[in-house]
N, CA, C and O of each residue as an XYZ file, in Angstrom:
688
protein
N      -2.320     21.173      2.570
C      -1.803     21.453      1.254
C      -0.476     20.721      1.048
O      -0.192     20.046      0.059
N       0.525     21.012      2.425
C       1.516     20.005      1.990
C       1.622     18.597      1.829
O       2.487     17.903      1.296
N       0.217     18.238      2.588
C       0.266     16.388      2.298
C      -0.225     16.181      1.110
O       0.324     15.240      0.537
N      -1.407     16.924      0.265
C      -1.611     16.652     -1.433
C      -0.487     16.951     -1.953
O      -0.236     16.030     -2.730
N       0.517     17.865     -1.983
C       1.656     17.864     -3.025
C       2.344     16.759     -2.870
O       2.704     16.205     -3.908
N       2.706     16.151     -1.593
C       3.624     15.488     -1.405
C       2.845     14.045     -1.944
O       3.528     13.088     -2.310
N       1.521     14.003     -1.952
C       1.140     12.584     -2.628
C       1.118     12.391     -4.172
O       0.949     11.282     -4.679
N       1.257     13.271     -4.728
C       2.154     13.340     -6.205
C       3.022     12.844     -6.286
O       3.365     12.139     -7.235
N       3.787     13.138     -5.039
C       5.439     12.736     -5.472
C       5.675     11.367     -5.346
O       6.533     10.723     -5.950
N       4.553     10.797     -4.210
C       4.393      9.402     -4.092
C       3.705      8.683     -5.352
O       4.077      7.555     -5.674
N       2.765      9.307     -6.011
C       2.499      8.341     -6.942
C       3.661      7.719     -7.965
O       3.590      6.526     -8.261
N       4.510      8.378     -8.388
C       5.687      8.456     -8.571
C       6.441      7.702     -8.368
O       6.986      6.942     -9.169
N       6.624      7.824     -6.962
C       7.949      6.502     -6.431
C       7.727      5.461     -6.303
O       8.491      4.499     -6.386
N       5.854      5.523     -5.918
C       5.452      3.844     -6.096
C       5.699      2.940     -7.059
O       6.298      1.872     -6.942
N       4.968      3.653     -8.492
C       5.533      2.903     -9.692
C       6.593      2.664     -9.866
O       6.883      1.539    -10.273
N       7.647      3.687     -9.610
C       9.112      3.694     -9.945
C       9.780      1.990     -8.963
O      10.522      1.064     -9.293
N       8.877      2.395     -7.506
C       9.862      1.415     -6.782
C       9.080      0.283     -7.160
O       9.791     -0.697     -6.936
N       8.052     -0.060     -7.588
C       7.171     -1.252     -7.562
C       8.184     -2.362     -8.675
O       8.392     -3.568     -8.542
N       8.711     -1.336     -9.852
C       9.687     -1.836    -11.032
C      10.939     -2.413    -10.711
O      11.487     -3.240    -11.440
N      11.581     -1.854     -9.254
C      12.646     -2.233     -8.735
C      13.107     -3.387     -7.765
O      13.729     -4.433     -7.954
N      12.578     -2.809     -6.692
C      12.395     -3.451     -5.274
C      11.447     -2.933     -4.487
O      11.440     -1.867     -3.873
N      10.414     -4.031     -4.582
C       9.371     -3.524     -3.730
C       9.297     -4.161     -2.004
O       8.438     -4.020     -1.133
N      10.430     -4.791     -2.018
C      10.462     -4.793     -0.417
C      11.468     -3.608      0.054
O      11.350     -3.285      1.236
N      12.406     -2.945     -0.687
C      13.175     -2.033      0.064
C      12.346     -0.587     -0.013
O      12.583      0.383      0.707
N      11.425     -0.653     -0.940
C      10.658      0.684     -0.772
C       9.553      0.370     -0.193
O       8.757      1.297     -0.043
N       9.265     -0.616      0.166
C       8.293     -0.913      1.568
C       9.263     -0.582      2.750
O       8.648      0.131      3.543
N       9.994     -0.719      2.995
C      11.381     -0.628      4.386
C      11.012      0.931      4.156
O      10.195      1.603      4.786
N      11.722      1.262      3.234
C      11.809      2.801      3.421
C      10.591      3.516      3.431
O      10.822      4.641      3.874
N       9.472      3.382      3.161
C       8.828      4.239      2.983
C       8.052      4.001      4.172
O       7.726      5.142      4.501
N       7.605      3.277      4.940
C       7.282      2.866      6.547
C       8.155      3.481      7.389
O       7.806      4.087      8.402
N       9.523      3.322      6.930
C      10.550      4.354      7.600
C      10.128      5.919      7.913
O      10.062      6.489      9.002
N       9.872      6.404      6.620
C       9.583      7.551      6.291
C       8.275      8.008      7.162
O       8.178      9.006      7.876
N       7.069      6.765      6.846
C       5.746      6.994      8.217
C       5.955      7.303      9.074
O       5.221      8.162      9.563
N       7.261      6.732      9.933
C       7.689      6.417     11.285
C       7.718      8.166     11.711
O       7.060      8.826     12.515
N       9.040      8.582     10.546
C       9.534      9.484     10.933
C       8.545     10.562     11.355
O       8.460     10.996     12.503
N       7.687     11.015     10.155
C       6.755     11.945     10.357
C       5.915     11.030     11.219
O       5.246     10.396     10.403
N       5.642     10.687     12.250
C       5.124     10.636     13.499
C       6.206     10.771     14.886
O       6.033     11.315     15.976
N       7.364     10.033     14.324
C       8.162     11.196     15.470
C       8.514     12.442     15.409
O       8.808     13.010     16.460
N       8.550     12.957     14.497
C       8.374     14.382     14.449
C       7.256     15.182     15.129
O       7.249     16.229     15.775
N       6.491     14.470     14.820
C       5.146     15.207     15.535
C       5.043     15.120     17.012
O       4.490     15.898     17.789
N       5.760     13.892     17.270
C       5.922     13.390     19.440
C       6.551     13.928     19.048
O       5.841     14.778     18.511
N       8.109     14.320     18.711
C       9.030     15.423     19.158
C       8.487     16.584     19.685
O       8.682     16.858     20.869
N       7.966     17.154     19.113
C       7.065     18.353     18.763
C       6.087     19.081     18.252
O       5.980     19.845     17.294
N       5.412     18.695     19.071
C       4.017     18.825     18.046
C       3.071     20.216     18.118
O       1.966     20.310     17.584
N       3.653     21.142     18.794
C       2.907     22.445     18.530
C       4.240     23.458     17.515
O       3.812     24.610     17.446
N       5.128     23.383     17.041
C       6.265     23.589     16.124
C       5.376     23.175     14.814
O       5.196     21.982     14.566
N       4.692     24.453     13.781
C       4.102     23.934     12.691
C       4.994     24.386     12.017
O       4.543     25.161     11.173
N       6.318     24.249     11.973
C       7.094     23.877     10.655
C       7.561     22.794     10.594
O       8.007     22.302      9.558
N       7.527     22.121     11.946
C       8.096     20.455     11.699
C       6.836     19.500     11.324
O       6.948     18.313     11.017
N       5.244     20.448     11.426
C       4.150     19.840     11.361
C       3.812     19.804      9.721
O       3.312     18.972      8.964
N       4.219     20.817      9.617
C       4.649     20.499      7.752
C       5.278     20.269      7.380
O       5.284     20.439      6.161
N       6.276     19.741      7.927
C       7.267     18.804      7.131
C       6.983     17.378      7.771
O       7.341     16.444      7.053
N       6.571     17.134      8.639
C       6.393     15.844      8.647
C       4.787     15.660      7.586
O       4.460     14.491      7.381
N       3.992     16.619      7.052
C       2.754     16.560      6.174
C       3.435     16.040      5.247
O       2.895     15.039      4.775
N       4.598     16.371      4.705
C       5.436     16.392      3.467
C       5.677     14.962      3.255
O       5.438     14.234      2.291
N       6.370     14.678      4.740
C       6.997     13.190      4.674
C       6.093     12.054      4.713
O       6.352     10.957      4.219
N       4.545     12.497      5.593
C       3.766     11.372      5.317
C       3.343     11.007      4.032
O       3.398      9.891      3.515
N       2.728     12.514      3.364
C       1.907     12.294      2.100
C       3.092     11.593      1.508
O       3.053     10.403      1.821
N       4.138     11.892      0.763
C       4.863     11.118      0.093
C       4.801      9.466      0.474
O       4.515      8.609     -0.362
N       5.089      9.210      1.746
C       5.460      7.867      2.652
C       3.985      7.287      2.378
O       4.190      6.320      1.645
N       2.465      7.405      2.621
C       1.527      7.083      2.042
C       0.880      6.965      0.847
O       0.456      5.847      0.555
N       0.752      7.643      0.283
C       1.024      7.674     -1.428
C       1.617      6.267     -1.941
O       1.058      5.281     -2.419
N       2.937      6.548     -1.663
C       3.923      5.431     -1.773
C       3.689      4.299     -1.846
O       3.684      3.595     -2.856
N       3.407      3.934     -0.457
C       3.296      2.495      0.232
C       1.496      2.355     -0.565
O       1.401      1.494     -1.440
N       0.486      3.001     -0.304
C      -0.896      2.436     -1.300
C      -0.573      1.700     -2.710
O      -0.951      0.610     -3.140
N       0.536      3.017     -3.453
C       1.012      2.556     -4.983
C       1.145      1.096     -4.874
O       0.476      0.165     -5.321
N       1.969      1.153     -4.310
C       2.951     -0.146     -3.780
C       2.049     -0.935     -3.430
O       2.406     -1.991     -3.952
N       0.830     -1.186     -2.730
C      -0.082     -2.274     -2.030
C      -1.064     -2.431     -3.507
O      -1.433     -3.549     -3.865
N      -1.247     -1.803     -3.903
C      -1.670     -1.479     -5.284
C      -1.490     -2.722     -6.448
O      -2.129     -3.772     -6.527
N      -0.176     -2.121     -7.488
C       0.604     -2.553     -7.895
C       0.745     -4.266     -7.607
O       0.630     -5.177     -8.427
N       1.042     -4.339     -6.112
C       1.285     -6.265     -5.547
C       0.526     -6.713     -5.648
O       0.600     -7.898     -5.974
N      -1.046     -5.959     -5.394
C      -2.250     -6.927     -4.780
C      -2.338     -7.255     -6.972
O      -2.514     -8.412     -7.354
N      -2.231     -6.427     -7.735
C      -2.969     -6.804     -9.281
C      -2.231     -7.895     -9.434
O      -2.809     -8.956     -9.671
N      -0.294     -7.832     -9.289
C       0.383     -8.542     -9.841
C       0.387    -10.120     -9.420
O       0.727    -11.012    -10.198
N      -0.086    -10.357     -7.937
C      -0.100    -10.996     -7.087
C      -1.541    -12.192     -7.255
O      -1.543    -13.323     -6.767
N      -2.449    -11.699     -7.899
C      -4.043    -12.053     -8.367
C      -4.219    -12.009    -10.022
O      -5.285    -11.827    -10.612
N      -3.066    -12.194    -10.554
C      -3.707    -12.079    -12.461
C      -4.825    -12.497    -12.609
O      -5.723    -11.685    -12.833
N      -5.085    -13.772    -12.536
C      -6.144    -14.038    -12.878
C      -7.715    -13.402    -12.405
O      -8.586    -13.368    -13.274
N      -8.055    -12.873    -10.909
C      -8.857    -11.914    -10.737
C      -8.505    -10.615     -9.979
O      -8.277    -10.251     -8.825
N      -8.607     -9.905    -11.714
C      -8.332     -8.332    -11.887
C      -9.113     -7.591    -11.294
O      -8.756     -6.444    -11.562
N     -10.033     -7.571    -10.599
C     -11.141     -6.858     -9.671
C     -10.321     -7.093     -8.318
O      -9.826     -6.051     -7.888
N     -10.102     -8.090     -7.653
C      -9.723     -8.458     -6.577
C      -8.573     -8.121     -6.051
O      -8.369     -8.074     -4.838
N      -7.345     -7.738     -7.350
C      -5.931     -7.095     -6.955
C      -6.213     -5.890     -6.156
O      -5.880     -5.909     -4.971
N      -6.841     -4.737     -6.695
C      -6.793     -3.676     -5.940
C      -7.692     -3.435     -4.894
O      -7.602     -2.406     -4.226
N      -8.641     -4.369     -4.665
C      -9.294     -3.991     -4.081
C      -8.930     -4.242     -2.596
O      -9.143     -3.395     -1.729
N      -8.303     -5.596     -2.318
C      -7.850     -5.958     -1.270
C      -7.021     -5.426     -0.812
O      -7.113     -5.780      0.363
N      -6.038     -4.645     -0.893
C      -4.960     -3.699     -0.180
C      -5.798     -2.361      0.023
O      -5.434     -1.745      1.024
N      -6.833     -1.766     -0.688
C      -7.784     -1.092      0.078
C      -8.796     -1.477      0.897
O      -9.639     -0.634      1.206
N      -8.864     -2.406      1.240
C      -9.972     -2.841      2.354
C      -8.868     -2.769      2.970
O      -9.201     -1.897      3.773
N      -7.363     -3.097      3.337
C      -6.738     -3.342      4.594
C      -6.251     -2.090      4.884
O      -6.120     -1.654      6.028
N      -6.011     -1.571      3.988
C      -5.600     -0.335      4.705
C      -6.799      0.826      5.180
O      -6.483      1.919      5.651
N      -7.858      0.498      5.023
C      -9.051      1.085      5.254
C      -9.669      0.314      6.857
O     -10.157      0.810      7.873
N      -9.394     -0.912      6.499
C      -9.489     -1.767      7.907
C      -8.515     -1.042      9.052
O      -8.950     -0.670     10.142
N      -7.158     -0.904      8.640
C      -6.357     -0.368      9.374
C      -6.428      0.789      9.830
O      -6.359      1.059     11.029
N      -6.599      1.742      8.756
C      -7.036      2.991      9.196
C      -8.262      3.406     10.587
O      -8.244      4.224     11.506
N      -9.338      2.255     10.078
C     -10.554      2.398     11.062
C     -10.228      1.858     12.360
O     -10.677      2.469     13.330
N      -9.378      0.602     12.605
C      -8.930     -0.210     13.196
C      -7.736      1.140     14.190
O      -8.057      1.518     15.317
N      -6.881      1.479     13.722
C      -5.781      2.584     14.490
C      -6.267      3.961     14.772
O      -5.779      4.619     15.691
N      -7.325      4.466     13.919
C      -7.446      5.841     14.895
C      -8.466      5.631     16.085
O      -8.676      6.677     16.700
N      -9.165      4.495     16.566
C      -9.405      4.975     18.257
C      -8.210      4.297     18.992
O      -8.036      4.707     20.140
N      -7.288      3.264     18.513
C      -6.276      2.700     19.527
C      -5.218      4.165     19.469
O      -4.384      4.444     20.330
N      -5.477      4.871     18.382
C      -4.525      6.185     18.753
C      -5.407      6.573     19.723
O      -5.057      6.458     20.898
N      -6.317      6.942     19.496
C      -7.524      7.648     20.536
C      -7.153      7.205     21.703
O      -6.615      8.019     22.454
N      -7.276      6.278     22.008
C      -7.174      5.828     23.116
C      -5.615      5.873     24.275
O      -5.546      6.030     25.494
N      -4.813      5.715     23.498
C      -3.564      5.792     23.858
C      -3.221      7.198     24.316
O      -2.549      7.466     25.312
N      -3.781      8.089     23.443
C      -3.387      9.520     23.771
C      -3.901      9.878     25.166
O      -3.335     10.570     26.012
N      -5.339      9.136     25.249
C      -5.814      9.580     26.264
C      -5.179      8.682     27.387
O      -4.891      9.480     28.279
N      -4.981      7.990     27.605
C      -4.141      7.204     28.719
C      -2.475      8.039     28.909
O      -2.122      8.432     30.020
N      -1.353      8.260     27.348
C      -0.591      8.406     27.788
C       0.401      9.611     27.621
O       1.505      9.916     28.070
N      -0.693     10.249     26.601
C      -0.545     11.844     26.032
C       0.142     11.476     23.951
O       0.709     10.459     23.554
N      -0.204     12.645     23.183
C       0.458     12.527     22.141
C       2.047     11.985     21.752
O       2.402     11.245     20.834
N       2.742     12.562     22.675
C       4.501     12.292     22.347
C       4.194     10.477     22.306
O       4.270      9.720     21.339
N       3.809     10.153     23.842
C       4.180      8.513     24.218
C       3.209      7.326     23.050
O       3.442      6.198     22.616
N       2.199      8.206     22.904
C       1.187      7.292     21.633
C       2.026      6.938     20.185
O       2.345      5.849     19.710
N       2.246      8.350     19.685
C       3.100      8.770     18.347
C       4.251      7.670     18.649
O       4.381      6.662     17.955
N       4.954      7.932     19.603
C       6.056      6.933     20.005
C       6.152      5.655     19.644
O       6.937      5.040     18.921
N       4.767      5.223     20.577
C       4.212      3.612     20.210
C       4.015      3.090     18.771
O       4.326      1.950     18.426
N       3.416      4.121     17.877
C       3.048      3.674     16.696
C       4.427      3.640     15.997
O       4.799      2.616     15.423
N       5.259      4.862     16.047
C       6.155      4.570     15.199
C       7.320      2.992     15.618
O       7.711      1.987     15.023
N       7.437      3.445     16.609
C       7.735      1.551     17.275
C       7.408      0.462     16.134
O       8.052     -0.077     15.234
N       5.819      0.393     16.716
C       5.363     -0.543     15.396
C       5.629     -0.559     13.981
O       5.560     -1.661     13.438
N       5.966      0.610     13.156
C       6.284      1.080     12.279
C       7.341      0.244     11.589
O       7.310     -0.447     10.570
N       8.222      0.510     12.412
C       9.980      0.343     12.508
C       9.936     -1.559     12.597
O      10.391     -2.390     11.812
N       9.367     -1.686     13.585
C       9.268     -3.271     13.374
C       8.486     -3.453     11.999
O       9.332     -3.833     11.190
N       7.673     -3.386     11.589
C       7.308     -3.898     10.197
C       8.375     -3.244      9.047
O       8.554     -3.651      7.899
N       8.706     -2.660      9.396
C       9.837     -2.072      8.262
C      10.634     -3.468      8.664
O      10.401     -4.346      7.833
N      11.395     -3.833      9.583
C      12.297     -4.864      9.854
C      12.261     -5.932      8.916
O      13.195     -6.446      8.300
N      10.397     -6.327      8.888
C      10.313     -7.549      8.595
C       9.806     -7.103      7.236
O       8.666     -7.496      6.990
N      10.269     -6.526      6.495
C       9.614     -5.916      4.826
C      10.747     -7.114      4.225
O      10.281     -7.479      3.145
N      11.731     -7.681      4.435
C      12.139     -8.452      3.051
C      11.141     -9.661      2.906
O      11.044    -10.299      1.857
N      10.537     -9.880      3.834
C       8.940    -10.543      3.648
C       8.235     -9.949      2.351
O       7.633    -10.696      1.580
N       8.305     -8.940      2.194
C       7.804     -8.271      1.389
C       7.341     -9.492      0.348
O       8.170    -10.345      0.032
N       5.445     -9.550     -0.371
C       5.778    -10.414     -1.236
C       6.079     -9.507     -2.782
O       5.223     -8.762     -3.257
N       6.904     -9.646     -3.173
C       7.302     -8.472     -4.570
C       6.947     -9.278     -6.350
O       6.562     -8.675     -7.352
N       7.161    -10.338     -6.252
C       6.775    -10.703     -7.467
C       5.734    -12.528     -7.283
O       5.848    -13.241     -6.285
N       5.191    -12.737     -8.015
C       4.372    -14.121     -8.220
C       5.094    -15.203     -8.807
O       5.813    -15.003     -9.786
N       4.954    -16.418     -8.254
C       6.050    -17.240     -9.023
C       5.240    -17.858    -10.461
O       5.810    -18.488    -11.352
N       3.777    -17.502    -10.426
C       3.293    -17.861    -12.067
C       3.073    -16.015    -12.859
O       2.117    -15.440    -13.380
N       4.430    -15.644    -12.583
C       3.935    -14.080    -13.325
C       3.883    -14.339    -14.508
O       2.827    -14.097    -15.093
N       5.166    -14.997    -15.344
C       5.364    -15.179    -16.483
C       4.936    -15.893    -17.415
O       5.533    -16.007    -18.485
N       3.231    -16.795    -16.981
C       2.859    -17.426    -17.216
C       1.834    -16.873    -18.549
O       1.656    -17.589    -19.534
N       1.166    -15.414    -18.400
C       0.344    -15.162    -19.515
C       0.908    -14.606    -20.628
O       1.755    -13.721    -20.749
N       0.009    -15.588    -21.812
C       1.086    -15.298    -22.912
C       1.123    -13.479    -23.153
O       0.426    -12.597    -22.652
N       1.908    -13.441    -23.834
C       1.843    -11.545    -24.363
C       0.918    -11.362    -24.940
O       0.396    -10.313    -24.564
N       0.146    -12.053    -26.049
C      -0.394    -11.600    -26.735
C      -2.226    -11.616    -26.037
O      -3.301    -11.251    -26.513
N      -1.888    -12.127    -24.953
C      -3.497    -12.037    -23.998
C      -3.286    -10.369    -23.431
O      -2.798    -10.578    -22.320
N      -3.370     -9.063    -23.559
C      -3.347     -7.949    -23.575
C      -4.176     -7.532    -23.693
O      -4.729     -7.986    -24.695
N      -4.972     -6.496    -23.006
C      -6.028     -5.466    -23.343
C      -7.433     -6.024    -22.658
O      -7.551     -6.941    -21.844
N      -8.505     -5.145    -23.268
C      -9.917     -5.431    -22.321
C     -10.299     -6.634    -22.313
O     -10.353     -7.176    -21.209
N     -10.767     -7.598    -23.793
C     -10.797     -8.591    -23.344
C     -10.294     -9.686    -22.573
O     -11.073    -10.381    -21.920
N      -9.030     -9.909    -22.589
C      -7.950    -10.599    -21.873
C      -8.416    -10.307    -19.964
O      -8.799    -11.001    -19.023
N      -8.150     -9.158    -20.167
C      -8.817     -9.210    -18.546
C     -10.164     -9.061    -18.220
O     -10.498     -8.508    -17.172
N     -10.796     -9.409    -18.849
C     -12.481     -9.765    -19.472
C     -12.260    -11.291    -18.961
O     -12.789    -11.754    -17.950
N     -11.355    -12.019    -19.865
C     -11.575    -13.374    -20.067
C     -11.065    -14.061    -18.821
O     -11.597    -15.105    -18.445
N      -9.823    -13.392    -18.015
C      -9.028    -14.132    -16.743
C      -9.885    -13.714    -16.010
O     -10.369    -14.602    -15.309
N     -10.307    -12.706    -15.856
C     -11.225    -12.146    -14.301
C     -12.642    -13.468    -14.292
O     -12.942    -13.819    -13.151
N     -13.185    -13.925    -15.059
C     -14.027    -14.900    -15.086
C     -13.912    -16.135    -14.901
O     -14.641    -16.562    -15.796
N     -13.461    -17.139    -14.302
C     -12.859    -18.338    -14.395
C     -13.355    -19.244    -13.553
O     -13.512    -18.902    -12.380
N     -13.738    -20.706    -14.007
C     -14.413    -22.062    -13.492
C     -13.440    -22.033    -12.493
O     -12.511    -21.251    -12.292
N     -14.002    -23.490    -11.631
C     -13.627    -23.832    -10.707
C     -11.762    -24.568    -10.998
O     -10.758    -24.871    -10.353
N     -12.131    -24.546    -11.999
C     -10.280    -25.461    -13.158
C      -9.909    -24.137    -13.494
O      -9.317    -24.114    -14.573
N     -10.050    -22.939    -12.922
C      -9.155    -21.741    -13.349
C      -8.734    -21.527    -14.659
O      -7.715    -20.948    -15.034
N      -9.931    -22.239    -15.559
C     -10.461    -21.657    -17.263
C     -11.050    -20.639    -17.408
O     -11.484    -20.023    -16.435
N     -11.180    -20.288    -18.448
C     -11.883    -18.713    -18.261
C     -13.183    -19.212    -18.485
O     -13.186    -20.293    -19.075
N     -14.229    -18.775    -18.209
C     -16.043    -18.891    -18.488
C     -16.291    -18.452    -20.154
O     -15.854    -17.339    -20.445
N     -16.851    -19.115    -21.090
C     -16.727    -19.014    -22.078
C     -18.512    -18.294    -22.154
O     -19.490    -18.883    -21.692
N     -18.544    -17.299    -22.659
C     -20.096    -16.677    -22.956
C     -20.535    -17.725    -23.995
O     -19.988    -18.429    -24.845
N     -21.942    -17.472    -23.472
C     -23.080    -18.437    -24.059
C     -22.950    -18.017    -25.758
O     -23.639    -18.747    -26.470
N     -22.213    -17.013    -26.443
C     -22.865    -16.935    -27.796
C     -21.237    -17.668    -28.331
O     -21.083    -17.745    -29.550
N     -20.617    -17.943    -27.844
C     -19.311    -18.350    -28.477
C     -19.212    -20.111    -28.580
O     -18.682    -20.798    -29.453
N     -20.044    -20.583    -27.150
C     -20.274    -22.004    -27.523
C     -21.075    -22.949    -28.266
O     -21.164    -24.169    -28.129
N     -21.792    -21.961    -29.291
C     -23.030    -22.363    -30.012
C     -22.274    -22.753    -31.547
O     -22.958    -23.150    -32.490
């Protein structure tokens, strides 16, 4: 229950931070992952730190999806299917990809030393977040007045010259 409330609060900060700086709320909010997994190696039969680190993930996940979200559309204008979809295959890759290397780790080196490891990793990709890619250098390229269904009708379709595909009843 506390990780659905807390992913509210993330939908939230994603947008909010996506408008700002989306490499420092990538830093922080990986930060925030980290934490609620050392919390849990700290202590992990303590279920009040087990709900509060629920608190800190859901928010910290939430977050960071918004955020993978948000980059992958802004990052792909021209195909609007393909923005979101690709930051959910990776984090779905990832997901499938990290829970048996957790699996596995636990069983070699117990919960505290696994949790440990990951947040490790964590903390290093937080490091390297001003990598972050946050804006496109052709963002400003579509005019304003290309807006709404058709517009992303017309870019999501496009020749090999990155024109849009013109339907058969318009070239007649």
């Amino acid at each position: 229950m506390a990780l659905g409330i807390a992913c509210l609060g993330g939908a939230i900060v994603s947008d909010l931070a996506d408008r700002n700086n989306p490499a420092i709320t990538h830093a922080l909010m990986l930060m925030m992952l980290t934490t609620s997994l050392t919390l849990l190696a700290a202590s992990p039969s303590q279920i009040y730190l087990a709900v509060f680190s629920a608190l800190i993930f859901g928010l910290a996940y939430m977050s960071l999806t918004g955020l993978y979200l948000m980059t992958g559309i802004r990052l792909l204008p021209g195909r609007l299917s393909m923005g979101p979809v690709l930051p959910f295959v990776a984090c779905a890759l990832g997901q499938a990809a990290g829970s048996p290397i957790i699996g596995l780790l636990v069983g070699e080196f117990g919960y505290a030393e696994s949790f440990s490891i990951f947040a490790a990793v964590g903390v290093f990709i937080a490091l390297i977040s001003p990598f972050y890619p946050g804006h496109n250098e052709h963002e400003g390229e579509v005019p304003e007045e290309e807006t709404g269904l058709q517009a992303a009708y017309d870019n999501q379709l496009q020749d090999e010259e990155g024109e849009p595909l013109e339907n058969a009843s318009t070239e007649q």
